[in-house]
mmCIF file of the N, C-alpha and C atoms, coordinates in Angstrom:
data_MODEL
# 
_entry.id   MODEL 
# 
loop_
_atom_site.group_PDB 
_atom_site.id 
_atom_site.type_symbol 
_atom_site.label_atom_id 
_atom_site.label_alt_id 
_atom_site.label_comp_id 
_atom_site.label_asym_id 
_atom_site.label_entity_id 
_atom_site.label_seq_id 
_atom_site.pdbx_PDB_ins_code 
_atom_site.Cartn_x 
_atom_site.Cartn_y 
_atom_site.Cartn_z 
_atom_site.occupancy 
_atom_site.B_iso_or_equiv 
_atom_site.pdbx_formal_charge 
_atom_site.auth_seq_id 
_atom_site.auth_comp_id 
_atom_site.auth_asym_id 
_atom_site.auth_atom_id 
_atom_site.pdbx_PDB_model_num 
ATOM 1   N N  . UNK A 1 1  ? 2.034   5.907  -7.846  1.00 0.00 ? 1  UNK A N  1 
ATOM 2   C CA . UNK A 1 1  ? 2.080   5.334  -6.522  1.00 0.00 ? 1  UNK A CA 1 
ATOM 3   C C  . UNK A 1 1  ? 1.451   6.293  -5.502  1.00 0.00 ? 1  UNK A C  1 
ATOM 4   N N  . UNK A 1 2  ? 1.589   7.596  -6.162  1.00 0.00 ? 2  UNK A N  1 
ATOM 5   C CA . UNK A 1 2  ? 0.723   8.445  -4.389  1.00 0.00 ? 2  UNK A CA 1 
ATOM 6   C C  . UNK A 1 2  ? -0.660  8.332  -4.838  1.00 0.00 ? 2  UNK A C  1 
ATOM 7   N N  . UNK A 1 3  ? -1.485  7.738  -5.986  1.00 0.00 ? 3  UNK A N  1 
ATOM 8   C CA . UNK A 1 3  ? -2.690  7.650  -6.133  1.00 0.00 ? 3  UNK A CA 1 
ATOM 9   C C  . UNK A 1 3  ? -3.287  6.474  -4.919  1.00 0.00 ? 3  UNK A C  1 
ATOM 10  N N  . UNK A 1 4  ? -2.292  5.697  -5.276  1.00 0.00 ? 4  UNK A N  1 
ATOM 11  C CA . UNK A 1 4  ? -2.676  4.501  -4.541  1.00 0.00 ? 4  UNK A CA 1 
ATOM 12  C C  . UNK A 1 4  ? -1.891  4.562  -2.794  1.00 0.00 ? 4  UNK A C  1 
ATOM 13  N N  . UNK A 1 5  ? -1.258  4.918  -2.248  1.00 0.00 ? 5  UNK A N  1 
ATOM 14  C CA . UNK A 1 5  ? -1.391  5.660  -1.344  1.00 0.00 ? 5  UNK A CA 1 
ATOM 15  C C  . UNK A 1 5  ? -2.435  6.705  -0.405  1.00 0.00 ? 5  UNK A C  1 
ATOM 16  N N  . UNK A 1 6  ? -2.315  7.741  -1.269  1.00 0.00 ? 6  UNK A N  1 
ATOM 17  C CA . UNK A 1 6  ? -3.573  8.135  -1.123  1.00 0.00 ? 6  UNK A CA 1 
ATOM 18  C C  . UNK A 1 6  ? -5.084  7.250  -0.609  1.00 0.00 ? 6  UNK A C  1 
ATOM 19  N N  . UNK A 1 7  ? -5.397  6.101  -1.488  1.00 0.00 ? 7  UNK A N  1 
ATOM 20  C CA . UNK A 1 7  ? -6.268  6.073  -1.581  1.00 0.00 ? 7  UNK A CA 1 
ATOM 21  C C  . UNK A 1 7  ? -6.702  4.726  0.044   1.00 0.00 ? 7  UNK A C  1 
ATOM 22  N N  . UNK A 1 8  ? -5.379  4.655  0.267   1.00 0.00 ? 8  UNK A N  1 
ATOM 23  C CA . UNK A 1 8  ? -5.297  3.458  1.122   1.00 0.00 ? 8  UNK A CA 1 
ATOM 24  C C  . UNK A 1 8  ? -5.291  4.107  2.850   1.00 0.00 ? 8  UNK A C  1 
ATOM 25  N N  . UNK A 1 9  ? -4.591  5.894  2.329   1.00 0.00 ? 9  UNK A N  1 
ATOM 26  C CA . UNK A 1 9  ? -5.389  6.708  3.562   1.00 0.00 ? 9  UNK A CA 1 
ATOM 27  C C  . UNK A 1 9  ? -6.472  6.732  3.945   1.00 0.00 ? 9  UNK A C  1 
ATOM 28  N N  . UNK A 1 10 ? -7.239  7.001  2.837   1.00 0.00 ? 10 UNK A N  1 
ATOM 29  C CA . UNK A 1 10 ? -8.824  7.297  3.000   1.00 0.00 ? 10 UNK A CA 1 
ATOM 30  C C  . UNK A 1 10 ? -9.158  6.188  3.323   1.00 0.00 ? 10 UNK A C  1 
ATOM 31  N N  . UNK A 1 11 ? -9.016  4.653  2.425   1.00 0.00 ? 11 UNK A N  1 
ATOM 32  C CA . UNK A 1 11 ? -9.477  4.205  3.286   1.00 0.00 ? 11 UNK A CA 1 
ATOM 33  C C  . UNK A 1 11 ? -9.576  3.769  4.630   1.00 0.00 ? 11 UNK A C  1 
ATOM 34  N N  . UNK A 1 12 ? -8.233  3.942  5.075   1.00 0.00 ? 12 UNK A N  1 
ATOM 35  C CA . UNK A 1 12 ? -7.839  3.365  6.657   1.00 0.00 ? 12 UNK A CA 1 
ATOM 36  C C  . UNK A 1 12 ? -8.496  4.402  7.530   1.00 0.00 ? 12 UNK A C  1 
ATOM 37  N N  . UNK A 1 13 ? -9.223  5.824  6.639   1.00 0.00 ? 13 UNK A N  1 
ATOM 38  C CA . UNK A 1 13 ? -9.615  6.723  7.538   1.00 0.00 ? 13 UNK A CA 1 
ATOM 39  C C  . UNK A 1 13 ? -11.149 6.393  7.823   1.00 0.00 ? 13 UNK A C  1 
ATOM 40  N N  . UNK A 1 14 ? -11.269 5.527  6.992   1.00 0.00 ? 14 UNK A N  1 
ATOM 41  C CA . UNK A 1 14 ? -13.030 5.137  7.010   1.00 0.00 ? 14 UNK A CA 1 
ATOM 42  C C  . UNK A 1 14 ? -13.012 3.971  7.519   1.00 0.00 ? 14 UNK A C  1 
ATOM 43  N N  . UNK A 1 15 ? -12.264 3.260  7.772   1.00 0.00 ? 15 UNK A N  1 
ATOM 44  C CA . UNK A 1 15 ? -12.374 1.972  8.877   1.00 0.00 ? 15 UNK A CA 1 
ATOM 45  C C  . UNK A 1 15 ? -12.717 2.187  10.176  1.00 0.00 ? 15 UNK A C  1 
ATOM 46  N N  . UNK A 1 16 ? -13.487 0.958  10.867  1.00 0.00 ? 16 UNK A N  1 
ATOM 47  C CA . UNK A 1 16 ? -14.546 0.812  11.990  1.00 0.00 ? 16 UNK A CA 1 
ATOM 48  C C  . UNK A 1 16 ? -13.353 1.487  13.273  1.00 0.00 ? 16 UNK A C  1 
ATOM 49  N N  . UNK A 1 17 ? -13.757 1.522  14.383  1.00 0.00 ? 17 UNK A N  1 
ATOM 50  C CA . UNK A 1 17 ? -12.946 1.194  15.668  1.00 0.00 ? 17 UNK A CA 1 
ATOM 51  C C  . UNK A 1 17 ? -12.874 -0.047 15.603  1.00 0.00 ? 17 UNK A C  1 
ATOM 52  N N  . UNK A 1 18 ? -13.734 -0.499 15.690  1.00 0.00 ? 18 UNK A N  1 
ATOM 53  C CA . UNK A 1 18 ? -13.436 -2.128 15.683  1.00 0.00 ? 18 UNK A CA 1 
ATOM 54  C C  . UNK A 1 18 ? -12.572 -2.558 14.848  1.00 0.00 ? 18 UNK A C  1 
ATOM 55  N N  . UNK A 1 19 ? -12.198 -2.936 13.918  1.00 0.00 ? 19 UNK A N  1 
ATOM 56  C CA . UNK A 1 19 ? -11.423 -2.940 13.063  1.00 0.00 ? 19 UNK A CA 1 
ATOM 57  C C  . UNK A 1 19 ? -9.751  -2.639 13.811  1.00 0.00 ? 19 UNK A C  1 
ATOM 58  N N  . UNK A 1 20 ? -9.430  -1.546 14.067  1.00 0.00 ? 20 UNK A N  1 
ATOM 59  C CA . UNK A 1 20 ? -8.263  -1.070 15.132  1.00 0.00 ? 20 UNK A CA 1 
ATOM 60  C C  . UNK A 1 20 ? -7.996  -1.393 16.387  1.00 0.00 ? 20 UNK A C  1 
ATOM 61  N N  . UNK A 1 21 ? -9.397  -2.231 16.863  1.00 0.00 ? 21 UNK A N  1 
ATOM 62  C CA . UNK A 1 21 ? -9.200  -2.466 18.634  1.00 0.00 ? 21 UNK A CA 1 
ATOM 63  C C  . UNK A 1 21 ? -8.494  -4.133 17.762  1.00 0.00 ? 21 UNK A C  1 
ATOM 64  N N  . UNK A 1 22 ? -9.281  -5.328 16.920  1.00 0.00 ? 22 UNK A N  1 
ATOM 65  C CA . UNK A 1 22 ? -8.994  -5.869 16.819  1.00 0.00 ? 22 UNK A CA 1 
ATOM 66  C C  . UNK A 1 22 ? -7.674  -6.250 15.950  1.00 0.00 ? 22 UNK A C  1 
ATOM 67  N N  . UNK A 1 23 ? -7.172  -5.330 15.254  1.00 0.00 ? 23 UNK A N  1 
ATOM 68  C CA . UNK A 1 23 ? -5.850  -5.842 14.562  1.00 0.00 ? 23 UNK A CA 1 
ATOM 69  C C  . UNK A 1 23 ? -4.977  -4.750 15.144  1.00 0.00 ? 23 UNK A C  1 
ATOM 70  N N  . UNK A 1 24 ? -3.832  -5.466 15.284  1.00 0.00 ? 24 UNK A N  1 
ATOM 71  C CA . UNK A 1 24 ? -2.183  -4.771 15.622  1.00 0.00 ? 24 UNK A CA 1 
ATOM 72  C C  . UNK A 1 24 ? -1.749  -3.530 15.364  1.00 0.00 ? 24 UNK A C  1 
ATOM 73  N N  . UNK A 1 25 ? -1.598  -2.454 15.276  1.00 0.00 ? 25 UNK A N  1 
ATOM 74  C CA . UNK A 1 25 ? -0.865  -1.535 14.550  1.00 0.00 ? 25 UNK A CA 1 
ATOM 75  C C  . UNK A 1 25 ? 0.149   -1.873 13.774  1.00 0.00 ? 25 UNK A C  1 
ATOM 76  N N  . UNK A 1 26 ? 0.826   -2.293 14.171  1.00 0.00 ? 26 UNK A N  1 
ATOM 77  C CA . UNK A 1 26 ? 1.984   -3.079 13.858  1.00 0.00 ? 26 UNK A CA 1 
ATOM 78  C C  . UNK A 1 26 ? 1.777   -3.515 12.863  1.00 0.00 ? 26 UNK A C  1 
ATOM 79  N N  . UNK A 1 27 ? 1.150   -4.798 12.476  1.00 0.00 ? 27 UNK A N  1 
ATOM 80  C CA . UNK A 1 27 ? 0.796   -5.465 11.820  1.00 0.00 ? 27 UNK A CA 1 
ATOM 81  C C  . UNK A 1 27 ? -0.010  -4.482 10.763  1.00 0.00 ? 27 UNK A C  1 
ATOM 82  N N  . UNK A 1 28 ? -0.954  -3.496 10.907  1.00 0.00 ? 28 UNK A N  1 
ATOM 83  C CA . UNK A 1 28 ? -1.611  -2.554 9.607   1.00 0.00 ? 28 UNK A CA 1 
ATOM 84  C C  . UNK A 1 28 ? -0.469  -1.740 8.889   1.00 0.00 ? 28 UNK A C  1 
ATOM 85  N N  . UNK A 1 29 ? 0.836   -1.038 9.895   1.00 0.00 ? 29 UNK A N  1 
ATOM 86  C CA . UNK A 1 29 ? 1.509   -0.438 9.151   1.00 0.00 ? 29 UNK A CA 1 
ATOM 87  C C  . UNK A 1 29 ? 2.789   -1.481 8.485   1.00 0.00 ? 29 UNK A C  1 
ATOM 88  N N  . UNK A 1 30 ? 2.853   -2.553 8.515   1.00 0.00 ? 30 UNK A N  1 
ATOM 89  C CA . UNK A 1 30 ? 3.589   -3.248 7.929   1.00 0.00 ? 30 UNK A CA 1 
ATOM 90  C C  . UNK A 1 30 ? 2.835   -4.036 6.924   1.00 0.00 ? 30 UNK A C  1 
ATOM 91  N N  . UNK A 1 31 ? 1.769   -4.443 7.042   1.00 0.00 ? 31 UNK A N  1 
ATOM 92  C CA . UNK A 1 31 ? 0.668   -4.821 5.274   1.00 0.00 ? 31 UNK A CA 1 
ATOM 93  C C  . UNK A 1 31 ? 1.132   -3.548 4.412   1.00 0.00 ? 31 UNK A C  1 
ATOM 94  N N  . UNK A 1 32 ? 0.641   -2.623 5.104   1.00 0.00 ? 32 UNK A N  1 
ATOM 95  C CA . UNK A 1 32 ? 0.662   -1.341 4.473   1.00 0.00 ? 32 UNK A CA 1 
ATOM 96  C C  . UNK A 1 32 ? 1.955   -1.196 3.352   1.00 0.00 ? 32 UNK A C  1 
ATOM 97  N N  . UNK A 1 33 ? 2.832   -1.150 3.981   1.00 0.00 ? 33 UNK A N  1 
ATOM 98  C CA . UNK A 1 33 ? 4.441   -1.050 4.013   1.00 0.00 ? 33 UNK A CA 1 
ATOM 99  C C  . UNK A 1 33 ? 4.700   -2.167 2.856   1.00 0.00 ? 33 UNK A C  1 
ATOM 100 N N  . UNK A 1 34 ? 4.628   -3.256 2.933   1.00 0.00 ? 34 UNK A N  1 
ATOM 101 C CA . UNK A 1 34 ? 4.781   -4.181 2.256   1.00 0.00 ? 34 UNK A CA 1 
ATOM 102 C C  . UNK A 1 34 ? 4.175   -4.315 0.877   1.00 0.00 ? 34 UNK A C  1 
ATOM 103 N N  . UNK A 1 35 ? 2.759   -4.303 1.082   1.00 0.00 ? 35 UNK A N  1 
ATOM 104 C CA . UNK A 1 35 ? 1.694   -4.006 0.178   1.00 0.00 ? 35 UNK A CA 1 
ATOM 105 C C  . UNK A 1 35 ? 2.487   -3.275 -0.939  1.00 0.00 ? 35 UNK A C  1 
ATOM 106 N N  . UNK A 1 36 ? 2.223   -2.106 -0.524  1.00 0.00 ? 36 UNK A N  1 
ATOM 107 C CA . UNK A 1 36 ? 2.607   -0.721 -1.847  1.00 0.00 ? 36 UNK A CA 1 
ATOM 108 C C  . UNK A 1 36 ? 3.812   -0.958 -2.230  1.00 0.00 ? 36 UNK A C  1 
ATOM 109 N N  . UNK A 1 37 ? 4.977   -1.395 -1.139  1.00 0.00 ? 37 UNK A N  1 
ATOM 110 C CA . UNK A 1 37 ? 6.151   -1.494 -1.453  1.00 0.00 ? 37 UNK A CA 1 
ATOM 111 C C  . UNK A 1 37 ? 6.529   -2.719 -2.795  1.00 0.00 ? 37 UNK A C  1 
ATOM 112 N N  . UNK A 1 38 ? 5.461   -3.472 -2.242  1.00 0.00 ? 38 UNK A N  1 
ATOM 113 C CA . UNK A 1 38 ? 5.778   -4.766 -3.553  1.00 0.00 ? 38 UNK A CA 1 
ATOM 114 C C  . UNK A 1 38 ? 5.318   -4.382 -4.926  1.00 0.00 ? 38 UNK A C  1 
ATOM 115 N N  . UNK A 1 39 ? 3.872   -3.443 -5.087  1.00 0.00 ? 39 UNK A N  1 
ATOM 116 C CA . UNK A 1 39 ? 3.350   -3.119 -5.928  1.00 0.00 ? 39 UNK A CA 1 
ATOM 117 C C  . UNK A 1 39 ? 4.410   -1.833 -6.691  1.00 0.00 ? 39 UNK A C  1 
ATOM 118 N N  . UNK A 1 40 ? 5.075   -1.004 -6.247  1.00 0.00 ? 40 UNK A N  1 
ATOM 119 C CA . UNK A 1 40 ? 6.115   -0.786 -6.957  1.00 0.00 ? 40 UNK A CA 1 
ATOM 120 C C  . UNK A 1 40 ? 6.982   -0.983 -7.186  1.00 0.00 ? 40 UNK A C  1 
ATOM 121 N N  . UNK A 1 41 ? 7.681   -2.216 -6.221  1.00 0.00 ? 41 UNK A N  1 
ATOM 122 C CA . UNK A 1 41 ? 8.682   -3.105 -7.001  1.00 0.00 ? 41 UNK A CA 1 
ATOM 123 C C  . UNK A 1 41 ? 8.150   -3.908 -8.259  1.00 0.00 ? 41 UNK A C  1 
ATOM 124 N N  . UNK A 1 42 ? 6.802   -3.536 -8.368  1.00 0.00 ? 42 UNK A N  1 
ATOM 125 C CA . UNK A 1 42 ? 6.523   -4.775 -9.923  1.00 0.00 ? 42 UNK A CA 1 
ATOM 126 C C  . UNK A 1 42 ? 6.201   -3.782 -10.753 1.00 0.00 ? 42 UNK A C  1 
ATOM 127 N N  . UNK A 1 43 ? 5.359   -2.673 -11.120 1.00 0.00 ? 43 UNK A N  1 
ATOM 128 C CA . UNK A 1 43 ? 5.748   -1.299 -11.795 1.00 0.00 ? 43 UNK A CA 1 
ATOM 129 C C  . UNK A 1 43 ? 6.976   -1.122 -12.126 1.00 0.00 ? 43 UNK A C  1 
ATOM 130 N N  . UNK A 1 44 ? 8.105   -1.121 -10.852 1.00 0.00 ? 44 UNK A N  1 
ATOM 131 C CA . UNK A 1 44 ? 8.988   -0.499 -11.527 1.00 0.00 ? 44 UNK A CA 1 
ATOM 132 C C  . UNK A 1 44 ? 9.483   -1.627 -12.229 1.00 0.00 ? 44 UNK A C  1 
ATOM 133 N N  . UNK A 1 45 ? 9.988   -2.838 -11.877 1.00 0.00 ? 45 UNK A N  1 
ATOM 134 C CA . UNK A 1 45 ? 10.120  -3.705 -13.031 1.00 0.00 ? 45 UNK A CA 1 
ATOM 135 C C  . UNK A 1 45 ? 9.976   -3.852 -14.244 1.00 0.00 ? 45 UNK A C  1 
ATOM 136 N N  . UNK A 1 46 ? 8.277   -4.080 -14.227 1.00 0.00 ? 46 UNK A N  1 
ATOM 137 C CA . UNK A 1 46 ? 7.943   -4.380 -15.169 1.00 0.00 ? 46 UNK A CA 1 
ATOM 138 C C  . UNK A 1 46 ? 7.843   -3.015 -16.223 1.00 0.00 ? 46 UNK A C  1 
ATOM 139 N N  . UNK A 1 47 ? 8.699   -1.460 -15.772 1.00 0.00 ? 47 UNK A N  1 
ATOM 140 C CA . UNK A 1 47 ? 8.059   -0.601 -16.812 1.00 0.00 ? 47 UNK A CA 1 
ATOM 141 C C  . UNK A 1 47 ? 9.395   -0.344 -17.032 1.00 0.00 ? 47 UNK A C  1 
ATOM 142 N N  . UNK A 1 48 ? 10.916  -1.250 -16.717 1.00 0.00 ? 48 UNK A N  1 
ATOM 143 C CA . UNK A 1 48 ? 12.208  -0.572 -17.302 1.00 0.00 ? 48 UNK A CA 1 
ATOM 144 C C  . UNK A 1 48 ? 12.187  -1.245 -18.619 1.00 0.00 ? 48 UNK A C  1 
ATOM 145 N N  . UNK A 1 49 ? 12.271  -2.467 -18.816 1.00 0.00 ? 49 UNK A N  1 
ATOM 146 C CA . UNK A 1 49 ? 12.543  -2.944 -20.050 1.00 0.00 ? 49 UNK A CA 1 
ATOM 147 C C  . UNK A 1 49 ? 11.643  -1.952 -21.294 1.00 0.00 ? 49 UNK A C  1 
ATOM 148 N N  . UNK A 1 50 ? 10.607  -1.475 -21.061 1.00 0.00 ? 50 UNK A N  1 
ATOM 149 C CA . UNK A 1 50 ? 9.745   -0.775 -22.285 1.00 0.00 ? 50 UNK A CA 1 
ATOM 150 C C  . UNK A 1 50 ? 10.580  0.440  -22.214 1.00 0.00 ? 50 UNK A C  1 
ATOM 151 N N  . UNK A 1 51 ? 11.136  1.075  -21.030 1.00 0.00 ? 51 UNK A N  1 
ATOM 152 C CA . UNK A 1 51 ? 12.171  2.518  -21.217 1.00 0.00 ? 51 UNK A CA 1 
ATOM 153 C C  . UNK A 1 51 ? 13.690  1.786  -22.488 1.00 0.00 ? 51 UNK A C  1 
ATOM 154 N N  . UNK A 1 52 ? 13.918  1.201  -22.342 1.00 0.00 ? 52 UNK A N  1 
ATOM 155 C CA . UNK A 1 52 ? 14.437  0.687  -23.086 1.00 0.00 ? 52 UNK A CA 1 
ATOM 156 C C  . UNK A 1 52 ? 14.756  0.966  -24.150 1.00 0.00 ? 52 UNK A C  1 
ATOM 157 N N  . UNK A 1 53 ? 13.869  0.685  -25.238 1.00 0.00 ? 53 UNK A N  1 
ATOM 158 C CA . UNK A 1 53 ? 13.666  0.470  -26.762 1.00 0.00 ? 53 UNK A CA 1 
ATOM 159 C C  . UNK A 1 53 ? 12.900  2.175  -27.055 1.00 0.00 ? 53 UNK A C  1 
# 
């Protein structure tokens, strides 16, 4: 997960001004937030049952 983190810095560090005049803050750090947050709620899911056995 900090790969992909990481990588969602860089890119938000290479995005336009434009890009920031036109969308919310708000709204980027909560995609953000949500985003990664869901993507390791399905990792972690999907990688207990294989700890398992």
């Amino acid at each position: 997960m900090h790969d992909l983190r990481t990588a969602v810095y860089g890119r938000l560090q290479r995005m336009s001004l434009a890009f920031f005049t036109r969308t919310r803050t708000g709204e980027v750090q909560s995609r953000i937030a949500n985003d990664i947050g869901g993507m390791q709620a399905t990792v972690t899911s999907t990688r207990r049952p294989w700890c398992r056995t």
